[in-house]
N, C-alpha and C positions, 0 to 999 in steps of 0.2 A: 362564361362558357360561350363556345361559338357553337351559331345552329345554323350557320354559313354551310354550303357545298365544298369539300374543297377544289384547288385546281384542276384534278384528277376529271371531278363530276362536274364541272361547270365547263371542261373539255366536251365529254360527252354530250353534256345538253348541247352546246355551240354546233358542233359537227352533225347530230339529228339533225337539230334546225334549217342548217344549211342543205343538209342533202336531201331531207322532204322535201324543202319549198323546191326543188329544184324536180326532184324525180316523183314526188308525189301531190301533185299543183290536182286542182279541184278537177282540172280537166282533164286530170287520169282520171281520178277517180272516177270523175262522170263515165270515163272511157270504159274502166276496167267493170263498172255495175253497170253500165248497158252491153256491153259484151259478153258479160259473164265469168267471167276469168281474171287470173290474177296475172302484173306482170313478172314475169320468170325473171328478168334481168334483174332488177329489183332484189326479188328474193337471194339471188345469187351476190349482188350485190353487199347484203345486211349478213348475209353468213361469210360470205369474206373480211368484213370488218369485226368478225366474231362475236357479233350482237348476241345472236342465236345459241349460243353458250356463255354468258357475259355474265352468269350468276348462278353456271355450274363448276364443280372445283376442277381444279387444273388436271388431277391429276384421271378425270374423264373426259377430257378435250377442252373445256372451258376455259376460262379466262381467271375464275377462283375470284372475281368480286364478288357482291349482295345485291341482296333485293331491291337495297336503295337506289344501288345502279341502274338497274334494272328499269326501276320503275320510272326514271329519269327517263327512260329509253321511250317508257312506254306511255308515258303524258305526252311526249312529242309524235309517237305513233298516232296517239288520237288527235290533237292539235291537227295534225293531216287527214285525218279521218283515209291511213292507209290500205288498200287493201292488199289482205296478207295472211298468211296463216304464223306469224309469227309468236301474239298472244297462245293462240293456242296450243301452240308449241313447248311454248314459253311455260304455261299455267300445268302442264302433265310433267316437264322437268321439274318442278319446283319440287310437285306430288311426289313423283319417283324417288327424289333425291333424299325429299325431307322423311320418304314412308317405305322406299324400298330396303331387300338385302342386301349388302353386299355383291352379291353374283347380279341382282337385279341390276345396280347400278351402273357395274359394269360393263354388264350387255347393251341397255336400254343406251343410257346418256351421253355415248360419245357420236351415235347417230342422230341424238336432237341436237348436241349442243356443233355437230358440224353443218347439221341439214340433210343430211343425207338418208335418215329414217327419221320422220318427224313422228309426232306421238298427239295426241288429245283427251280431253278429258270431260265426263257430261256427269250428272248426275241422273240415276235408271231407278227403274219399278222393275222387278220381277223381269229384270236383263234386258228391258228396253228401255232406252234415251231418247226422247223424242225432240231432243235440239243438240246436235253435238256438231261445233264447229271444225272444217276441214276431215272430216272423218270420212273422205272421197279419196286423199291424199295423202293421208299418214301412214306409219307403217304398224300403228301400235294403237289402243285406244282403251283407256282405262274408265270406268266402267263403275261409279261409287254409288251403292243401295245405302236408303233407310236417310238419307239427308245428313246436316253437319255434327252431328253429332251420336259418337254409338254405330258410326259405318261399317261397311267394308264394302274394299275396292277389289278388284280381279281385274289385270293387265290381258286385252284380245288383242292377238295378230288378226289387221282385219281381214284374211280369208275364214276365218272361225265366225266373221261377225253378217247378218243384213243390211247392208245399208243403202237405203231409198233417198237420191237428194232430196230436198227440202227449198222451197222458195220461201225467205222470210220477207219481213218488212226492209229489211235490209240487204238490198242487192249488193250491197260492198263484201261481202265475202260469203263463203262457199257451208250451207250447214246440210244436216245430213241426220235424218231417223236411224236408230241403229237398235239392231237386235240381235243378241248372242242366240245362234238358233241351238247349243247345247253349251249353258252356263259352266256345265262341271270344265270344262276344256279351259277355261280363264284360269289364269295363274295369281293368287292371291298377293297383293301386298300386304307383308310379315308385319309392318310396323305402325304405330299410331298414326290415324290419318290425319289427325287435327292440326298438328304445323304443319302440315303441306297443303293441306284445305286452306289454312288461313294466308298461308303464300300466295296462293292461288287468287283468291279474293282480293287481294292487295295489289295482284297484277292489273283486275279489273276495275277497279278503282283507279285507278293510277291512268289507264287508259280513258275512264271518265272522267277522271280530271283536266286531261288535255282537252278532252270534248266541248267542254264547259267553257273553258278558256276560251277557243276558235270560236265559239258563237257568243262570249263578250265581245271581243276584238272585233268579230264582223258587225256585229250590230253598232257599237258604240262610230265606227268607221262610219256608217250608213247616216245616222242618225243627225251626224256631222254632215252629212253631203245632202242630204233628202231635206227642202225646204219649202215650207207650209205660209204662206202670206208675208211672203217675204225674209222667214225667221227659219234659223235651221229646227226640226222636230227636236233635236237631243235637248234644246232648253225649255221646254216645255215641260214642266214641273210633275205629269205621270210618267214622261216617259225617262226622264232622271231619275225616275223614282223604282222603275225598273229594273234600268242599268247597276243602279246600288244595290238593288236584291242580287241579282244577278251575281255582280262580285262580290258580295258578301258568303255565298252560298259556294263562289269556286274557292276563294281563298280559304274557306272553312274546309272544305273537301279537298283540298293542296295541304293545308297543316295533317286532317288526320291521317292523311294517305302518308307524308311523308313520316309520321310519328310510328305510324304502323310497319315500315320498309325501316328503320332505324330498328325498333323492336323485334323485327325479325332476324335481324342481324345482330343485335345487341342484348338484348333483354328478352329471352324467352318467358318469363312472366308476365311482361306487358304485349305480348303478342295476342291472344284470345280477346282482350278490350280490345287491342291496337283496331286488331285487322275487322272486326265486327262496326266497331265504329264508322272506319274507313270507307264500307260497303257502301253504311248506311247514309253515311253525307255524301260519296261520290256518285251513288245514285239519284239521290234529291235533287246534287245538283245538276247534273245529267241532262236529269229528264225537264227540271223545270230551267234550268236556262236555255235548252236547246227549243221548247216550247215557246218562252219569252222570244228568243230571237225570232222565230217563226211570224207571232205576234207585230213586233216590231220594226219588221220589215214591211207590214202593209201589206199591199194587194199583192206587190210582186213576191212576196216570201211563201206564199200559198202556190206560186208557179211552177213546175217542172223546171224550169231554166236559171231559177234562184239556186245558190248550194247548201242556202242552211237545212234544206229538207235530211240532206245525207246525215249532218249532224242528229238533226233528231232520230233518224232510223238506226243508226247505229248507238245512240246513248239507250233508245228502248228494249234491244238485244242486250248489248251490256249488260241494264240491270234487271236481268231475266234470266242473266247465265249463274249457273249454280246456285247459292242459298240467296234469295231476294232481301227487300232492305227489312219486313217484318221478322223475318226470322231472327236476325239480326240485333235486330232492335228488342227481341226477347230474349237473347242470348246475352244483351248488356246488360238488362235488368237483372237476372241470374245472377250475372256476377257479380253485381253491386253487390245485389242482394248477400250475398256469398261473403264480401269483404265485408258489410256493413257487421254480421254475424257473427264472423271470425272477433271483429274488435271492437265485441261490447264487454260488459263485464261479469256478464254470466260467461261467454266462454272463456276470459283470459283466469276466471274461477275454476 
């Protein structure tokens, strides 16, 4: 069996690649989080190349590939540490598609998947969000009470909605409090939330996967150049010792991320582990390789003028958006628990 990309995907990784490093270089980034804003060309850019619909079906403006795609897309969005309201775009299509009706679908996803109505998605108490990204800018914001499990979501046009920005840790993109100031007016999504939730999750994962990656790569580069009594640091036997956590913890967070974007495309059974998993190691690794790099760059990685800081502010939103890695992590036990159950020989009794 091949667990290769095919041509198709190993297109699209190539063509990200090229066009971040090109349009989305640290020094936007620094640009676009001390400015505030995001760049428009950019945006206009990634929905001409029909990114922005890349794993909605065709026949709602999309492109009609998968998650997998997708999330190829979205490891190199983070890789760049972009900013963009793309993910969040991206993670309320997933929602809509996997949990709306029909009429929903139709309405909602040919303005996400062109750009032209973008959409978002927070998890709320009692119809307020108090982290919902780009929710300044969309034209729709969906809205999920009671957590992963046992939910229900209501779709708001945001003049139904409050919304106060929000400054987080992370100045790379645009988040927003929001509050249905009269919940009845939110339009329900008809259908199970839970494969669209787990969509959703896999986007974010996926995007911390790339996180993880750019702050191996910057560090292990550094490490290489930065030299201590005459000997580079990287051979210095803790900070080796780092670097191999480090990638052990992305390349674990790239398997499950990619096994979960497979599973959601492929195997709707192995979706609820896939994408629970995926959360749970691309958070881990997130947080703690973008902390390592921090670490590992010395005095200067603690500076303003260093860029691994952006890495770590945006891997700490990431894994803060929607269900965090414990829940997660009790949600796998569940289902072990569950299988183990199923196939003892009191039940097969």
């Amino acid at each position: 069996m091949n667990f290769d990309f095919t041509d198709d995907q190993r297109e699209i990784k190539r063509t990200a690649r090229e066009l971040l490093t090109a349009r989305s270089s640290m020094g936007r980034v620094r640009a676009a989080a001390e400015g505030g804003g995001y760049d428009d060309a950019l945006w206009h850019e990634l929905v001409g190349l029909g990114w922005s619909g890349i794993a909605i079906d065709e026949q709602y403006g999309g492109q009609g590939l998968g998650v997998l795609e997708l999330a190829i897309l979205l490891e190199e969005l983070g890789y760049a540490v972009t900013p963009s309201r793309f993910l969040s775009n991206a993670a309320a299509g997933l929602l809509i598609e996997a949990s709306g009706s029909d009429e929903q679908r139709a309405r909602l996803l040919p303005g996400i998947a062109d750009g032209s109505a973008t959409a978002t998605l927070a998890f709320a108490r009692d119809g307020v969000a108090e982290l919902v990204g780009d929710a300044d800018s969309a034209a729709h914001v969906v809205l999920i009470e009671d957590g992963l499990t046992d939910a229900t979501a209501t779709i708001h046009a945001t003049a139904e909605l409050e919304i106060e920005p929000r400054e987080t840790v992370d100045p790379t993109r645009c988040f927003a409090r929001v509050r249905a100031a009269s919940p009845e007016l939110g339009e329900p999504l008809v259908g199970t939330l839970a494969p669209g939730l787990d969509r959703a999750e896999i986007a974010l994962a996926a995007e911390l996967t790339g996180l993880a990656q750019r702050a191996l790569d910057m560090t292990v580069a550094y490490v290489k150049e930065r030299r201590q009594f005459g000997t580079p640091v990287g051979a210095f036997q803790a900070v080796a010792h780092h670097c191999a956590q480090m990638l052990m913890e992305t390349e674990g967070a790239r398997s499950a991320t990619y096994f979960a974007a497979w599973a959601a495309d492929a195997d709707p059974e192995a979706l609820p582990r896939g994408a629970s998993l995926a959360k749970t190691a691309a958070s881990d690794a997130g947080l703690h390789a973008t902390a390592a790099a921090i670490q590992l760059h010395g005095g200067i990685g603690f500076t303003w003028e260093a860029d691994v800081h952006w890495l770590y502010k945006r891997a700490h939103v990431d894994a803060a958006q929607l269900a965090p890695a414990r829940v997660h992590r009790a949600r796998v036990a569940r289902l072990a628990a569950a299988g183990i159950a199923r196939s003892s020989p009191a039940a097969a009794a």
